[in-house]
Structures are given as structure tokens and as C-alpha cells.
C-alpha positions in Angstrom: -39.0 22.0 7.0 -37.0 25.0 6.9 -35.2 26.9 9.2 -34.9 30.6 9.3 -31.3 31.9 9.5 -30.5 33.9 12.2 -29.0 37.2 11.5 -24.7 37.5 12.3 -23.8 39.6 15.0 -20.9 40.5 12.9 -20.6 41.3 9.5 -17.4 40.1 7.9 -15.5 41.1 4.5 -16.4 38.9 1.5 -14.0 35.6 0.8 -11.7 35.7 0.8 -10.8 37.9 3.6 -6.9 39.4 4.8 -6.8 38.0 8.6 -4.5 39.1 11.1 -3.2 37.2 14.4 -5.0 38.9 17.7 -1.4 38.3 19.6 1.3 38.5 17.1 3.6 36.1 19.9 1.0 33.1 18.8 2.2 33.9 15.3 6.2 33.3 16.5 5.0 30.3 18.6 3.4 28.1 15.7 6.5 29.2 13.5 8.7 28.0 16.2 6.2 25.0 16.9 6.3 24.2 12.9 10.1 24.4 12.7 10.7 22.6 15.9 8.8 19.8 14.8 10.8 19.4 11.8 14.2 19.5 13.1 13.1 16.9 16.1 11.6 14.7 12.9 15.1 14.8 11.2 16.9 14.8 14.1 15.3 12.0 15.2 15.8 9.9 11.8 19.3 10.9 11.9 19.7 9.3 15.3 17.4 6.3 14.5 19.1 5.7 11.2 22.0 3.6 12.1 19.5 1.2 13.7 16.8 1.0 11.5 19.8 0.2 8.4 21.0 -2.5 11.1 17.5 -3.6 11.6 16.4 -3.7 7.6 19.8 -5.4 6.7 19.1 -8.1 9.2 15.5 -8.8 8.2 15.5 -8.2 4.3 19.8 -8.6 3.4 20.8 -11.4 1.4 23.7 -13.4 2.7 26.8 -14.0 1.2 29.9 -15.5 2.0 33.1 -12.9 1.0 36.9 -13.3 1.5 37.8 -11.1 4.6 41.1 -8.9 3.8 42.4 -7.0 6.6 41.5 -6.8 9.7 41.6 -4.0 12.6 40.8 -1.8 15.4 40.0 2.1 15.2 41.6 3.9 17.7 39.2 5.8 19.8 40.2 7.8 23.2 38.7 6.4 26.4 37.5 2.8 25.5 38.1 0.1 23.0 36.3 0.6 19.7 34.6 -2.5 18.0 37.1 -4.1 15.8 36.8 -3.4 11.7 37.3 -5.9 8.7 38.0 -5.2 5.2 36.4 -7.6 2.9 35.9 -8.4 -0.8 33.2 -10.3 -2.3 32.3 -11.1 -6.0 28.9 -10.9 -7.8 28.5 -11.5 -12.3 32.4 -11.5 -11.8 32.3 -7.9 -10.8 34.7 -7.4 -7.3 33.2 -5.1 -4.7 35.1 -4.1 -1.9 33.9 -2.5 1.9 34.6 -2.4 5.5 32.1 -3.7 8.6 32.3 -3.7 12.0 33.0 -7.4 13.0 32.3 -9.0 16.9 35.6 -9.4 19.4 35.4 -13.5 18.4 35.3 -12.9 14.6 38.4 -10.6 15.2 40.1 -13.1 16.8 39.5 -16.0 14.3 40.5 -14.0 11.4 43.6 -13.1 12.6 44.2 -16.9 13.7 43.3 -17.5 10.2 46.2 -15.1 8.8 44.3 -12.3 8.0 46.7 -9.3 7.9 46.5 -6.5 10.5 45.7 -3.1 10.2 44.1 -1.1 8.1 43.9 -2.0 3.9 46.2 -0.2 1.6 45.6 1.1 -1.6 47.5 -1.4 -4.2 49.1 -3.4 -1.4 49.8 -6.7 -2.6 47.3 -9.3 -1.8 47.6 -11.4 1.7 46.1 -14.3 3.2 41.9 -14.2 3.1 39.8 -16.0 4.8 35.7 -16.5 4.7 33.6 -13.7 6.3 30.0 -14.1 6.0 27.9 -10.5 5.2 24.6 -9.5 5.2 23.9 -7.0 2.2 21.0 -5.3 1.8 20.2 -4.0 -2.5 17.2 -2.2 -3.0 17.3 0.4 -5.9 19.7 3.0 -4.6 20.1 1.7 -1.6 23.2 -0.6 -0.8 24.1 -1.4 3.0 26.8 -4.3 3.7 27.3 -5.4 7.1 28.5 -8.8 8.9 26.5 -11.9 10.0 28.0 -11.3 13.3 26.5 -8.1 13.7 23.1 -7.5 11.6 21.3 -9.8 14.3 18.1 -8.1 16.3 16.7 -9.8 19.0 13.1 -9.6 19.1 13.7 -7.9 22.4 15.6 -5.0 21.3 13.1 -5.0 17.4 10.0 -4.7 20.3 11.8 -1.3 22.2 12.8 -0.2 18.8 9.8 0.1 17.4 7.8 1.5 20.8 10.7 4.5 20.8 9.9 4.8 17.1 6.4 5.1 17.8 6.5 7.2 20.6 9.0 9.7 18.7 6.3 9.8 15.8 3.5 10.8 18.1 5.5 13.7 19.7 6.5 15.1 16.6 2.8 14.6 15.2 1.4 16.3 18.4 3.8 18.7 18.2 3.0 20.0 14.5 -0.8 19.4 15.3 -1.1 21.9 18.5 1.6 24.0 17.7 1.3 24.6 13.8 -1.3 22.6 11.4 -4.3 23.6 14.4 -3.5 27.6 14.0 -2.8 27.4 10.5 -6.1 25.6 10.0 -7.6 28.2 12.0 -6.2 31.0 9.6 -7.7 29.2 6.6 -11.0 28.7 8.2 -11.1 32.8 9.1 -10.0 33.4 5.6 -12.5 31.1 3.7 -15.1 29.8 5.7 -18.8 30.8 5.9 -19.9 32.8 8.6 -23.4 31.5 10.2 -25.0 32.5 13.4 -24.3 30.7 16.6 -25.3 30.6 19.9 -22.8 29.8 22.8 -24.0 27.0 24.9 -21.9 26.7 27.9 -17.9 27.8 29.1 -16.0 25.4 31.5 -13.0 26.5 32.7 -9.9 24.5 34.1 -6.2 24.8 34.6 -6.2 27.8 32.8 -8.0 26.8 29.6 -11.9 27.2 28.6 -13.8 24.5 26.5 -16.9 26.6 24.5 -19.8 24.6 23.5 -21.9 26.8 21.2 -24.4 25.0 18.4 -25.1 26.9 15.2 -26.9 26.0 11.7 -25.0 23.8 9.5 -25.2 24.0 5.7 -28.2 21.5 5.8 -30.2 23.9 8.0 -29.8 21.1 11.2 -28.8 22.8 14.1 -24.7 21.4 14.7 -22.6 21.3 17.9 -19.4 22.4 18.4 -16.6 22.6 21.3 -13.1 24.9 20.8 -10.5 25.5 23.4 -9.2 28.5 24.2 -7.4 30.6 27.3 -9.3 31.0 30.2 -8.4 34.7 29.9 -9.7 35.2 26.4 -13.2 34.4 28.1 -13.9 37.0 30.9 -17.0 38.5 29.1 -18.5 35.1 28.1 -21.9 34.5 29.1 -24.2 31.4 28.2 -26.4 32.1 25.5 -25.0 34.6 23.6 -24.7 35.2 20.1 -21.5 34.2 18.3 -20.2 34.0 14.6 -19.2 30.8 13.9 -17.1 30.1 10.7 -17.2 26.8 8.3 -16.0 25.4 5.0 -19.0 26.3 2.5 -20.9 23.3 2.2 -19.8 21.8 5.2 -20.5 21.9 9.3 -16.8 20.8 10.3 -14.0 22.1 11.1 -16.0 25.4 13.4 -14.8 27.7 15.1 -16.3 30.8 16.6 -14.9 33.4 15.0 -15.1 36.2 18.3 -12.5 33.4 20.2 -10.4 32.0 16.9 -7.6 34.1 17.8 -7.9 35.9 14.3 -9.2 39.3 13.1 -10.7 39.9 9.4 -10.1 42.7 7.5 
């Protein structure tokens, strides 16, 4: 059966076509919303990134037993700072050297063991050592080292890591998706999709924002739904039943969007 195509109430420039923003401010928004979105991903792995090396050293690190060489605590203004050991530890006879952050009661033993005080000096002669037990972490590039005492996660804290982790992820993903990849999409669609006659179906409006329902033809020649979002204010002369362009990937019935409310003008 076919179906006769309706003809478009506007006729639009060949593919593909130069598109301009109707409100040049949206264009600064999803800029701003792209950018944002990035600098809250890496600002949030920057934050997250001393806890998720904690958290990978404690689950996947290899311990080893190394010979703890000095032993101190940082000065820091307003509090005590968590005490510091240097260690050495030996692997196909080759010495590697580091520092970790070691717990109050490992602190104390070493220094009952002997373990000299303060902070390790370059070609200082060697002192009494005693047994510190490390966690290290080798994958490819990647080498973390830090104490027994301290790579431990609760499955508590692993539980409220992960929810903040998730919760962080699905800002920044709905961040990029309203504020950036939706108008961009938006942009592409005005610039390459096919236009096809459409008929605008209903307009509810709430809270300041419409929802259009319109159906059109698809590609198939079956008649498709559709349902786009826009400002209650961009919708004064709407009326039920009106015509409408509605754009389309060729081939295709999704993405839609009608091209008299996509917020873009072709040129």
C-alpha cells in the first residue's frame, strides 16, 4: 500500500544546509554546558584519584615485605599530619626506594624497633631497618606503593565510594546530554536530515516547558510519532493539527524534530 506524501510547508536548502542558532545565548549556554561538563569530569577524577589508587592497590597490589628506613612526621599547621616512612625493598636484586604514609601504631613500633627519625638523607650512612610490609600495585606504567596498614577498604567505605562515583558520572553525563550533545545533535539533524511533512498532534504545557506530540511519515511510508520539548514561550501560536516540517536522518524515523521549534534556522 502506498502512501501519498504530503506536501512541506516549508521548503528548505538542499543538504547540506548552513544553520544558524534562533537565540545566539543557547549557543553560549551549550558551550558553557560542554565545557563545564568537562572540567567537573576532571575535576572530579582529580579529587577521586587518591581514593580510587588507595582502593586498586588494596584489591589488586601484591604484598611484599621491605625494610623500613626512616621514619617521620610532616609538619602541617593546625593538626597532626599522618606519620611517613621511608622504605627500601628488593626485586631480581634491583633496590627500589619510596615513602608511604604509615598508621600512629606502625610509627610507634618502628621507632621502638630503632628505626631512625626524621626524614631520609641523600647518601646518609645506613641505620637500623626493620620489616615494613607494602602493598604495590605494577600494571604497565602504572606503579603505586603504599603500606599494609593503610591500603585497607572496608566494604563500607568501597559501597559509598562507588555510589559517589556513580552519582558524579550521571551528573556529568546529564550535564553534557541536556546542555551540549542534545543541541549539537539538533544542529546536525537541521543540517543533514530529511525534511518530511508532519502534523502536530497535541501541546501540553507545564512549569514553563511544552512537550509537542506531532506524527509524520517515516522513511517506510508508516506514519511515526514523535514528542520534543521546548519553552512554553516558543509555543504561543501552536495550534493542534497543524502542519509542521519535521526533520530525520535519510533512511531513518529517529532522532525527529520539528524543524519550526528545533531552535535552528536554515540557510
Amino acid at each position: 500500500m502506498s502512501h501519498a506524501a504530503s506536501p512541506i510547508p516549508i521548503e528548505l536548502q538542499p543538504r547540506p544546509r548552513r544553520v544558524r542558532w534562533t537565540d545566539p545565548r543557547r549557543r553560549f549556554w551549550a558551550l558553557a554546558a560542554g565545557l563545564g561538563s568537562v572540567v567537573v569530569f576532571l575535576g572530579g577524577i582529580a579529587l577521586a584519584w587518591p581514593t580510587a589508587t588507595t582502593v586498586a592497590v588494596a584489591l589488586l597490589g601484591e604484598e611484599m615485605a621491605a625494610c623500613a628506613t626512616a621514619i617521620w612526621r610532616p609538619d602541617v599547621s593546625g593538626g597532626e599530619a599522618q606519620p611517613m616512612a621511608a622504605f627500601v625493598y628488593h626485586v631480581d636484586r634491583v633496590a627500589w626506594v619510596g615513602r608511604t604514609r604509615i598508621t600512629p601504631a606502625e610509627f610507634d613500633a618502628l621507632a621502638a624497633a630503632g628505626v631512625p627519625r626524621g626524614r631520609p638523607i641523600a647518601d646518609a650512612p645506613p641505620g637500623p631497618t626493620s620489616t615494613l610490609m607494602l602493598r604495590i600495585l605494577d600494571v604497565g606504567p602504572i606503579l603505586r606503593v603504599k603500606a599494609s596498614s593503610v591500603a585497607r577498604v572496608s566494604p563500607g567505605v568501597l559501597t559509598l565510594d562507588a555510589a559517589i562515583a556513580l552519582a558524579w558520572l550521571a551528573l556529568v553525563a546529564a550535564m553534557f546530554h541536556a546542555g551540549a550533545l542534545r543541541p549539537w545533535r539538533l544542529a546536525w539533524l537541521h543540517r543533514h536530515g530529511v525534511a518530511s511533512s508532519g502534523t502536530l498532534k497535541a501541546c501540553r504545557i507545564s512549569r514553563g516547558w511544552a512537550r509537542l506530540e506531532y506524527t509524520f511519515r517515516g522513511p517506510d511510508g508508516a506514519e511515526q510519532h514523535g514528542v520534543q520539548r521546548v519553552a512554553a514561550r516558543e509555543c504561543a501560536a501552536v495550534r493542534e493539527g497543524q502542519a509542521v516540517v519535521v526533520l530525520h536522518p535519510a533512511g531513518k524515523a529517529t532522532p525527529s524534530v520539528i524543524y519550526e521549534y528545533g531552535g535552528f534556522r536554515c540557510e
